[in-house]
N, C-alpha and C positions, 0 to 999 in steps of 0.2 A: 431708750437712749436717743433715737433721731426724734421724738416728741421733745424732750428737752433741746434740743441743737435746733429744732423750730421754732421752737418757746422764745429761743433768747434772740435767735434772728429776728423775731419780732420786735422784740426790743431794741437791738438794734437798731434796726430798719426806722423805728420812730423815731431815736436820737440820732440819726445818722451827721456825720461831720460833713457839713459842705469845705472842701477845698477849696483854697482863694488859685488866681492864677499862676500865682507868685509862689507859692506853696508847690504848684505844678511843674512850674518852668525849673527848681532846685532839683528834683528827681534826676538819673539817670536815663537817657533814651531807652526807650523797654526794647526797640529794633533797632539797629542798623545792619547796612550791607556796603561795604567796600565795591569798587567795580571789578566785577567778577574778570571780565573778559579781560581786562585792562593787566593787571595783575599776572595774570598767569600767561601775557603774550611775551614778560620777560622769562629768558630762561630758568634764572633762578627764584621766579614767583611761588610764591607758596601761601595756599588759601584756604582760609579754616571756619567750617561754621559749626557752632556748637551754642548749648544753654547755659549759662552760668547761675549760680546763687552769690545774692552778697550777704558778707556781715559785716558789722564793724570793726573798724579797725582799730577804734581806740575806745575809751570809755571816760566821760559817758559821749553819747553821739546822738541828740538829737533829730538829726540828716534820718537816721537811720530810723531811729523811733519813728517819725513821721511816714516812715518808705510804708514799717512795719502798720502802724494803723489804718493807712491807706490801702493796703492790701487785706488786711483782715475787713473789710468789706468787701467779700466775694462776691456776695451777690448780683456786687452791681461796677467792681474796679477789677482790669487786668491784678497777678501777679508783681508789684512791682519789686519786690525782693529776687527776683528771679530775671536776667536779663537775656536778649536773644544775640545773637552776634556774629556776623559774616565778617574776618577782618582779612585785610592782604597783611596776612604777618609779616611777609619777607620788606614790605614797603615799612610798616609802623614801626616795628621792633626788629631791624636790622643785624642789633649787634648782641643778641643774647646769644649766648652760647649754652644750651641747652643737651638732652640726650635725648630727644626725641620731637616729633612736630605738634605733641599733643602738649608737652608741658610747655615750648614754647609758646602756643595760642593760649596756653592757662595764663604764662606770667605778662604774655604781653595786653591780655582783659584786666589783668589783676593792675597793670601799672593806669590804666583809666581809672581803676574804680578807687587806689588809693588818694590819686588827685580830688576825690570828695570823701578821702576822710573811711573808704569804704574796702573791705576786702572781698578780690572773687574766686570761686572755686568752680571749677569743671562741673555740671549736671548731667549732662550729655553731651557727648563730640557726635556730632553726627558725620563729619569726613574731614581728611583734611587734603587738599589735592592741589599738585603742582604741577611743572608744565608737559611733561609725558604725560602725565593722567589727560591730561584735557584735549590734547594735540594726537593722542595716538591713535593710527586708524582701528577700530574694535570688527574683528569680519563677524558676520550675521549669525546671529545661533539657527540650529535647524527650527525654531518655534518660527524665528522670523522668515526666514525661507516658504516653510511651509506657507505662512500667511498673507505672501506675496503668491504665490504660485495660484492660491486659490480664488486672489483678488482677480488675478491673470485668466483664469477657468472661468467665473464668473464673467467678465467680460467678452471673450472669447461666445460663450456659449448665447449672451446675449444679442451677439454678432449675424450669428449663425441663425438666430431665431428672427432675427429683423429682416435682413436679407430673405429668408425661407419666403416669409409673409408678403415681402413685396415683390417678390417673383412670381409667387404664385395667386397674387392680388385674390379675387374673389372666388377662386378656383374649387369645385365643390371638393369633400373627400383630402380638405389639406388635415394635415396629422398635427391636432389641436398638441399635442406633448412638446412639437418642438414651438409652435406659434405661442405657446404660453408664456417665452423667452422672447417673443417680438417687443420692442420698446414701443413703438407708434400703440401696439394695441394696451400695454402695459399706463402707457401717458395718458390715454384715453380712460382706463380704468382710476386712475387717480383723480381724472378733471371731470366727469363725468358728471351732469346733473338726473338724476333719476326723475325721472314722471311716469303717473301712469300706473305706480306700482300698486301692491294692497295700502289704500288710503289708512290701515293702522298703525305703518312703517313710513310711510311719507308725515305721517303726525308727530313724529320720532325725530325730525328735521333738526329741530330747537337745541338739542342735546350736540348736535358737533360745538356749536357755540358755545356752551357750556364746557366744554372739554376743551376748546382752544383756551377760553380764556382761564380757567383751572393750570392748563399749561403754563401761562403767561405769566401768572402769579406766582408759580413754581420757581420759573426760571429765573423772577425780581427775588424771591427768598435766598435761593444759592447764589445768586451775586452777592447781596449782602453777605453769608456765609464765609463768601472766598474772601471777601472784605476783611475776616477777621483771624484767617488762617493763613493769610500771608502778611508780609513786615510793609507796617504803614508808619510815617512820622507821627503822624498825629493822632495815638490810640485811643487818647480821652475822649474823640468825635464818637469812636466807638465804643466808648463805656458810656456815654450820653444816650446813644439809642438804644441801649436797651431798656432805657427807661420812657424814650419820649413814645407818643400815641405810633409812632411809623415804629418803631421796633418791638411794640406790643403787638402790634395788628399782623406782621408778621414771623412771631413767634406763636402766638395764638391763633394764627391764622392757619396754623400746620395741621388744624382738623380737615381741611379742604382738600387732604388728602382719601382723607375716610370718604369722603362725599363721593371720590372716586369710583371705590371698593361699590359703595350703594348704585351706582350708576351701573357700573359694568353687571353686577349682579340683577338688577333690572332688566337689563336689555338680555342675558340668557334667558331666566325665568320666562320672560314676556316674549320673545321668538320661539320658546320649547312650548309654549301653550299655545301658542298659534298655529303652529307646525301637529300638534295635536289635533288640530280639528280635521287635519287630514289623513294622521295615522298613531292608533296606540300608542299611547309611552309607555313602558317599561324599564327596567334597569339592566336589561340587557344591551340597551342604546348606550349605558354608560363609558363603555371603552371607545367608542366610537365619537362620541362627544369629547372624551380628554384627546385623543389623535388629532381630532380637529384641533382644539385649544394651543398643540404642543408646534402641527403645523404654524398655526397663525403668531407665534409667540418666538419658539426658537433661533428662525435662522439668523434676525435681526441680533436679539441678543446676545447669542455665540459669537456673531460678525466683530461684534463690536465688544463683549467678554475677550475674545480674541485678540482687536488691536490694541485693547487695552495692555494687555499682557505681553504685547511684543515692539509695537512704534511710538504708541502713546507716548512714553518716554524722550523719547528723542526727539520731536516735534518743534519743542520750547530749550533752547539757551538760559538758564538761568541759576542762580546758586543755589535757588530753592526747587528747584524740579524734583531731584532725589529724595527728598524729605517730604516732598508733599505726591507729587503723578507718582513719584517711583514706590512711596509706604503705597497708595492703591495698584499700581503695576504689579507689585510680587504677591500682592492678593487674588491677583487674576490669575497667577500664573497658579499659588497653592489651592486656590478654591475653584479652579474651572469647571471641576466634575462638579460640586456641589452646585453651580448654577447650572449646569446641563440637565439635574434634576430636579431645579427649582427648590432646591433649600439652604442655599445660600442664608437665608436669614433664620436657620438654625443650627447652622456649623459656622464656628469658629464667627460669634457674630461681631466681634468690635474690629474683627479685622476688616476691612470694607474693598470691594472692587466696584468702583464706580455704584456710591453710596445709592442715586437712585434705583437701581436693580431690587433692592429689598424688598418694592412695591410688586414688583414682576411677580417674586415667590409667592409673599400674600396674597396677591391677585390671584394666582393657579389655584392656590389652595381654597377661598372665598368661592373660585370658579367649581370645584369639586364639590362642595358643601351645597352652593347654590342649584347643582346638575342633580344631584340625592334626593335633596328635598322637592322639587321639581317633579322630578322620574316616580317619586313616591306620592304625593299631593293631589297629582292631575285629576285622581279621581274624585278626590275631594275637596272641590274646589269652595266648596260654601262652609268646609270647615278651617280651610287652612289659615284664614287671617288671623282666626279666634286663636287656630294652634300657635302660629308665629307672633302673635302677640305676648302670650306664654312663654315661648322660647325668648323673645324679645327682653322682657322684662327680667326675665330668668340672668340673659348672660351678664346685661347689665348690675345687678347683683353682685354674679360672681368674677363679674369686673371690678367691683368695688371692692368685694372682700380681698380678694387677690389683693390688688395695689396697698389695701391696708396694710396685709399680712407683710408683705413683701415691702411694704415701703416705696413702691411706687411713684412714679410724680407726674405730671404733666408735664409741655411743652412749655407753658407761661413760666412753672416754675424751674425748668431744666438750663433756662437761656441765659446763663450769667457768663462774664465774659469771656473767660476759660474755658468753660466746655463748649462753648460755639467755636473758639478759635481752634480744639482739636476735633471739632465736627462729635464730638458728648461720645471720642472712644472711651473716655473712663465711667460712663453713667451708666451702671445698672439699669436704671429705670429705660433709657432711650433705645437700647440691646435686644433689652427682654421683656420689651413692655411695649414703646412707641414702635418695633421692628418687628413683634409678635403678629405674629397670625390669629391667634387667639383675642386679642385686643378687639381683630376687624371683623365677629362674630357678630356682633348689634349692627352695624352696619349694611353686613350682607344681608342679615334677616329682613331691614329696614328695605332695601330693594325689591327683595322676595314678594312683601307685603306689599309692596309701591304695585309689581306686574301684576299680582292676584289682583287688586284693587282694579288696575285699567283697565284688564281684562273683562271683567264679571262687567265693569260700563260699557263695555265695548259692543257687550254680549244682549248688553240691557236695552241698548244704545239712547244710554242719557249722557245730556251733554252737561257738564259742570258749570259752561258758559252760561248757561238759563238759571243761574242760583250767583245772584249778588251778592251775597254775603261769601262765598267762594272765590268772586273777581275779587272780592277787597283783600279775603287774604293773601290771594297769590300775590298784589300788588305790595300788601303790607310785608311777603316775605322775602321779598328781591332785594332792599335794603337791608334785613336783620340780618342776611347772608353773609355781609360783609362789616357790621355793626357787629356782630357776635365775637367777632374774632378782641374787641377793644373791652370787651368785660373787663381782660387781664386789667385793668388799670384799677378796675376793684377789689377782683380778685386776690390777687397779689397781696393784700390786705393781710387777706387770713390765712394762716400758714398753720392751722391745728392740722393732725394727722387722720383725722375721721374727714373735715375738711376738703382735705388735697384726696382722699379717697372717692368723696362724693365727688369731687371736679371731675376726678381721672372716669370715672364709670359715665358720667350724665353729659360730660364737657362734647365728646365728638357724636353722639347719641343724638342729645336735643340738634345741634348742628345740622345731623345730617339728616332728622326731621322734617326740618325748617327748608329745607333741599328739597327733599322731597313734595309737601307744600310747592314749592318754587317751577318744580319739574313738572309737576300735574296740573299747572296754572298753563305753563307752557305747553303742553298737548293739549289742552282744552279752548284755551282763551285767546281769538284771538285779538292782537293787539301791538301795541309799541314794541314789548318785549318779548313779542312771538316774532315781529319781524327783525326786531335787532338781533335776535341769535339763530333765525332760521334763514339768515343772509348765506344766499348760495357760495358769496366766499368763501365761507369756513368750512365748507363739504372737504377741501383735497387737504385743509392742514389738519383738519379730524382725524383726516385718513391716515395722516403720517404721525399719528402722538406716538406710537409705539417707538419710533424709530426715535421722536424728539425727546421722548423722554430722556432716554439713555444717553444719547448723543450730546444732548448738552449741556449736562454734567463734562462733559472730555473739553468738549471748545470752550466754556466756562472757566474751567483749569490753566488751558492752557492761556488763554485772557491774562487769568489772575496772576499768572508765572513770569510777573515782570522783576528783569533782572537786577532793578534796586529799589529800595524799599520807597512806598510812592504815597502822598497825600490823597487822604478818601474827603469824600463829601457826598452829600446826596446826589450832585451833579454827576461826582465821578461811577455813581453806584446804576446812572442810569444808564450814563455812556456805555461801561462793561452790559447792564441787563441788554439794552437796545444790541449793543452789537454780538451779542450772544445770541437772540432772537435770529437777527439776520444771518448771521451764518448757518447759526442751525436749520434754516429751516430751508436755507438752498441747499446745505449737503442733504440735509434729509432726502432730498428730491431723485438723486439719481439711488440713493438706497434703497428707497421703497419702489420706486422703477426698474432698478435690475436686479433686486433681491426678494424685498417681499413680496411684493405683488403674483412674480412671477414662480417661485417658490409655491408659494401658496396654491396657485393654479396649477400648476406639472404634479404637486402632491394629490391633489384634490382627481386631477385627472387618473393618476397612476391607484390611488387606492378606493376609489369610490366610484 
């Protein structure tokens, strides 16, 4: 059945109808928003947002047939039979005398939509709220209490720990458990330039680079994203990009998350075999290795799972906070335990708490697989590439059958404008497939095989640098890194279903390949591109991705949480990325200062 529903989208997609302007400007606004604040500061304001559907109102209705063909192009045009709508009822529609506030906001959309000829009906009310609701003071639940109290402790304790340290300055026999809460020595750890160390981890430099600017790219994605999950005037700028090269590049460019997965997986592998030469590995180390992971991982993400679930909310003034921070807010609050134990992103998966986390879980899980194979390997180091090559090629397979069986799809093909604008909760494929852990099997593998590989050179001690034809690939793969992501504009093309199976299996596979290539140019080579990402600046925002991840998903939000519906453009998508950048990366600063850092160390102290 979805082989035919591909077939004809094909088709389609080749005939497709260019819209004139004129054609554009006759449609109904797909957003507006009344002024929320303005509305509800009279007493008898009353403000309602909900989704509507139109039909016709009379026959025949061309208005309407045209709404309709323009929307049966999904792939590439909002819903425009479907309208969004924030109105101050009490101001537009005064005198309807109604039995409730939800059929008043029904008849008073319905009286817009008949002025073209059009009928609306109710889809969703998502609230309707007037001036007690808005004005009343709400006292604190104990979640938020609690959340405040521990902000309180935290600081408090890191007080306590700065003060210790400069009292007792260089004093022998100071009690490392409380100095672990010192901030000067915690600030230090963040800014810190290492020298001096094992020159096989100072060659390791290159990769903070690589993870800032992975970050960076991350954080231009979800601006776009929030671009299309809140109410803009001008939506066809956003039905536009997902066709042009900038809205290919970063929908497709959503494998650079795998590249991730391959890195972190790297850098265990490649620390546990180095750490081997000084003592057996076994899989008794294994508990020992997840404690560590759950220390470096947790405190951060509870911190902020937490504010999610209890201030996040309230932050941002706007008509659309509830419907958008507050649908991820009550997710934080039902799914807390499942991120405590890292499987948020196999309970309850389309419901989302701060959508980046998803990575978190995969990450843990890639990190257990990566730690096994590892723990089990070391001995055989001259077989394990041949075996993880095998594995390699194996998951990839049953990556492709999978997606077949299931239906699966890609990124390229998941990005039409509807399912961006509800961040793809209704997509099967993006759930259980792009949020699977299973999917980031090839990847981890690909890492595995990256650390055996540098190692066994390391051991050899041949240098890549002395092999020219080596320099030219790492040089030829820095560009396809980012060339890769624009296939889509071919791709896209073919929409068979064995097709979109080979994509879905081979698409973040060869990617993070091509990474790898990229990475092992960068520890061997050097050059332009060892000193552009082994630039000491990027050591302390390396430090802090964990925190930035998370984090600026919430400041992004709140950004995008403008309280009337506002024109996008590429300018305005850099303004939101740019200033999402900058705030995130100052709050990150006292997080990782008086949370991780020091966490990390008081744990490290107290259990090892």
């Amino acid at each position: 059945m979805n082989s035919l529903f591909w077939l004809l989208l094909t088709a389609v997609t080749a005939t497709a109808k260019e819209f004139t302007d004129e054609e554009l400007s006759s449609f109904p606004k797909l957003f507006h928003l009344d002024d929320y604040d303005r509305c509800l500061a009279r007493r008898d304001g009353l403000y309602c947002l909900g989704v509507f559907n139109l039909l016709p109102a009379v026959q025949p209705n061309p208005g309407y047939d045209l709404l309709k063909e323009y929307s049966d192009e999904f792939h590439r045009h909002f819903n425009r039979t479907r309208i969004h709508r924030g109105y101050c009822v009490s101001t537009r529609c005064p005198n309807y005398v109604t039995r409730n506030a939800s059929e008043h906001f029904e008849r008073c959309v319905d009286k817009y939509a008949r002025s073209r000829s059009l009928r609306a009906s109710i889809n969703t009310l998502h609230y309707c709220h007037n001036h007690t609701d808005k004005h009343a003071i709400k006292p604190k639940t104990p979640a938020q209490n609690t959340f405040l109290q521990c902000i309180y402790a935290i600081i408090a304790i890191n007080i306590i720990g700065t003060a210790y340290d400069l009292w007792t300055k260089d004093t022998p026999n100071k009690n490392k458990l409380i100095t672990s809460f010192s901030i000067p020595s915690n600030w230090r750890r963040l800014t810190v330039i290492y020298e001096g160390e094992d020159p096989r981890l100072t060659a390791l430099t290159p990769l903070n680079g690589v993870r800032v600017l992975s970050m960076l790219l991350t954080m231009l994605a979800h601006s776009h994203v929030l671009h299309f999950s809140f109410y803009t005037i001008n939506s066809e700028e956003l039905e536009k990009l997902t066709e042009k090269k900038r809205g290919i590049f970063l929908s497709d460019g959503s494998c650079s998350i795998q590249a991730l997965v391959t890195i972190s997986c790297f850098l265990v592998c490649y620390n546990l075999l180095i750490f081997s030469k000084k003592q057996q590995l076994n899989l008794s180390m294994l508990p020992l290795c997840i404690i560590k992971r759950i220390i470096r991982i947790a405190p951060v993400n509870l911190l902020l799972v937490c504010f999610g679930a209890t201030w996040w909310l309230h932050i941002r003034n706007s008509p659309l906070v509830s419907t958008t921070i507050g649908l991820e807010s009550k997710a934080c609050q039902t799914k807390f335990w499942a991120h405590v134990f890292f499987v948020n992103n196999l309970v309850d998966r389309g419901n989302y708490c701060l959508v980046p986390t998803w990575f978190l879980a995969v990450d843990m899980h890639m990190y257990l697989v990566a730690c096994i194979f590892t723990l089990i390997m070391w001995r055989h180091r001259s077989k394990a590439i041949k075996l993880y090559t095998i594995i390699f090629l194996a998951s990839c397979t049953l990556t492709g059958v999978v997606t077949y069986i299931m239906e699966y799809k890609s990124m390229i093909y998941l990005s039409t404008p509807e399912q961006v604008r509800r961040i793809f909760r209704d997509s099967e494929s993006f759930v259980n497939f792009y949020m699977s852990s299973w999917a980031a099997i090839p990847s981890c593998i690909l890492g595995l095989m990256l650390a055996h590989l540098q190692f066994e050179l390391d051991e050899k001690r041949i240098k890549l640098s002395e092999y020219k034809w080596f320099v030219y690939l790492h040089y030829t793969a820095f560009p396809f890194i980012f060339l890769w992501a624009l296939k889509g504009i071919f791709t896209r093309k073919y929409n068979t279903t064995i097709f979109i199976a080979a994509h879905a299996a081979l698409d973040t596979s060869c990617y993070c390949l091509i990474t790898c290539i990229f990475l092992l140019g960068l520890i061997h080579v050097n050059g332009p591109l060892k000193k552009l990402f082994g630039w000491s600046g990027w050591n302390a925002m390396a430090r802090m991705s964990l925190t930035v991840l998370i984090l600026h998903w919430c400041v992004n939000m709140i950004i995008a949480a403008r309280p009337v519906a506002y024109r996008t453009s590429f300018l305005d998508v850099t303004v939101d990325w740019t200033a999402t950048i900058v705030i995130t990366y100052i709050l990150a600063i006292p997080i990782t200062v008086l949370v991780e850092l020091p966490i990390q160390k008081f744990m490290g102290l107290l259990m090892f």
